[in-house]
N, C-alpha and C positions, 0 to 999 in steps of 0.2 A: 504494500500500500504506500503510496505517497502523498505529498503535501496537494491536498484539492480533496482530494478521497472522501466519501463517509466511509468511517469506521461500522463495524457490524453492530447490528443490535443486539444481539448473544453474544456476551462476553465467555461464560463460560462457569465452572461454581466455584465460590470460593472453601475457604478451609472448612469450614463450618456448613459445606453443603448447599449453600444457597444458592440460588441462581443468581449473577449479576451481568444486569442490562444495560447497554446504553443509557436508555430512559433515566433510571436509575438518577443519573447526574445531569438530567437536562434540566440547562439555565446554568450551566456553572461547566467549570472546563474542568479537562480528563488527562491527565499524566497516566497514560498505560504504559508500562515498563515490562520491561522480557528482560530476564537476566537465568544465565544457565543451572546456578543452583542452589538451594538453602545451605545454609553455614559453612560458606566457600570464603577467603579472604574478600574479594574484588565485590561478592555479591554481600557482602555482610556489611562492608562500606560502604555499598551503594543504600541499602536500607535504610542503616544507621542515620546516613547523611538525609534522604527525603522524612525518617522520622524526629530528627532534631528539628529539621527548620519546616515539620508539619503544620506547625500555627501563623509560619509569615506563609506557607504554602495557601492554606484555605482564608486567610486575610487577602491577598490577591487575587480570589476565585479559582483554585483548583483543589480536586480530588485526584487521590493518589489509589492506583489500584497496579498490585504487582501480578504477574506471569510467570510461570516455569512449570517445567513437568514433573517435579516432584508431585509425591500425594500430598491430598490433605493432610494428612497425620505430620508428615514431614514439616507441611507450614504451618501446622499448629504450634508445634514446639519451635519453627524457628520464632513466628511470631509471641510467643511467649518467652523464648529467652532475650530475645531483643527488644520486648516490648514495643512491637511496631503496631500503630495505631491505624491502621488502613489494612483491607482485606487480599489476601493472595489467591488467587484463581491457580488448581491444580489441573493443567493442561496436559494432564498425563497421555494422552492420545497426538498429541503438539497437534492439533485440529489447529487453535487460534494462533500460535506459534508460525504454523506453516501459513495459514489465512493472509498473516500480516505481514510475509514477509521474512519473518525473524525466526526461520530455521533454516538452514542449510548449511553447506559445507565452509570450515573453519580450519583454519592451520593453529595446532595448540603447540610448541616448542619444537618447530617445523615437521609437525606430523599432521597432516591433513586428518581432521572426522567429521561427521555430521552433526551437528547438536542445535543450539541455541544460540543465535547469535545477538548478545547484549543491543536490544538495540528500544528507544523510549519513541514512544507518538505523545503529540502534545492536543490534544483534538476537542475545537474550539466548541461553543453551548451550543450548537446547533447538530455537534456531531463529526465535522468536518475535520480533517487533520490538518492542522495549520503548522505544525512543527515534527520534524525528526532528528533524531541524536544518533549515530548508528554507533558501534564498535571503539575505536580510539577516540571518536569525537567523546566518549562519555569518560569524564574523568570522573569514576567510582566516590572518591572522597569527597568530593565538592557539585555532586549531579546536581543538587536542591538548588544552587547558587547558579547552575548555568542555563537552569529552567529559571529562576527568575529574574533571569536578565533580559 
C-alpha cells in the first residue's frame, strides 16, 4: 500500500481477541506499525518509544495500533511486561502483513529470508495513508519523534 491508499477496514484481532477496524479510529489518525517480533531489541525500542511519548501521541490526534505475527499470548505478555498502552493485532496468518505491503523478502546479517519487514503507515481520519516509514527510514528508538514531526 502507498501514500493515496485506503487502508482496509479489517484490521485484524488484537491480543485480547477483539476485532479491530478501521472504523474503530474514525475522526482521528492511525499509526499502524508492523514490526517483526515481541521482545526482540529493535522491536522493544520501537514500542517502548511510541509508548513513552503515547500522550503527546493522542494530544496530536493519533492512535497507535501494533502488527506482527506472533500470537496473542505472545503480545499479551509483551504488552504487559512493557506496559504498552495500545492494542497488538496477532497477524499470525501475515494476511495484513502481506495486504500492506510489509512482508517479504529481507536480508538479516547478509542472509536473505522472508519475514516482516518493519515498516509504519501513518493513515489520515478518513482512512487514507498519508505517510510511510519503511525499514532504515525507522529509527526504533526515536519512531514516536519522527511520527510527530
Amino acid at each position: 500500500m502507498n501514500i493515496g491508499d485506503k487502508a482496509p477496514e479489517v484490521l485484524g484481532k488484537d491480543e485480547q481477541g477483539r476485532d479491530i477496524r478501521l472504523s474503530d479510529y474514525k475522526g482521528r489518525k492511525l499509526v499502524l506499525y508492523f514490526y517483526p517480533k515481541d521482545n526482540t531489541s529493535g522491536c522493544t525500542a520501537e514500542a517502548c518509544s511510541l509508548r513513552d511519548h503515547h500522550q503527546q501521541l493522542q494530544s496530536a490526534g493519533y492512535e497507535v495500533v501494533g502488527v506482527s505475527k506472533d500470537s496473542a499470548a505472545s503480545h499479551q505478555k509483551f504488552k504487559e511486561k512493557y506496559q504498552l498502552p495500545f492494542p497488538l493485532i496477532a497477524d499470525v496468518n501475515h494476511e495484513l502483513l502481506e495486504l500492506m505491503g510489509a512482508w517479504g523478502e529481507k536480508s538479516m546479517y547478509g542472509k536473505k529470508t522472508v519475514g516482516t519487514i518493519r515498516t509504519t503507515f501513518v493513515i489520515n481520519e478518513e482512512g487514507v495513508i498519508e505517510q510511510v516509514f519503511t525499514g532504515k527510514q525507522i529509527k526504533t528508538k526515536e519512531h514516536a519523534e519522527q511520527i510527530l514531526k
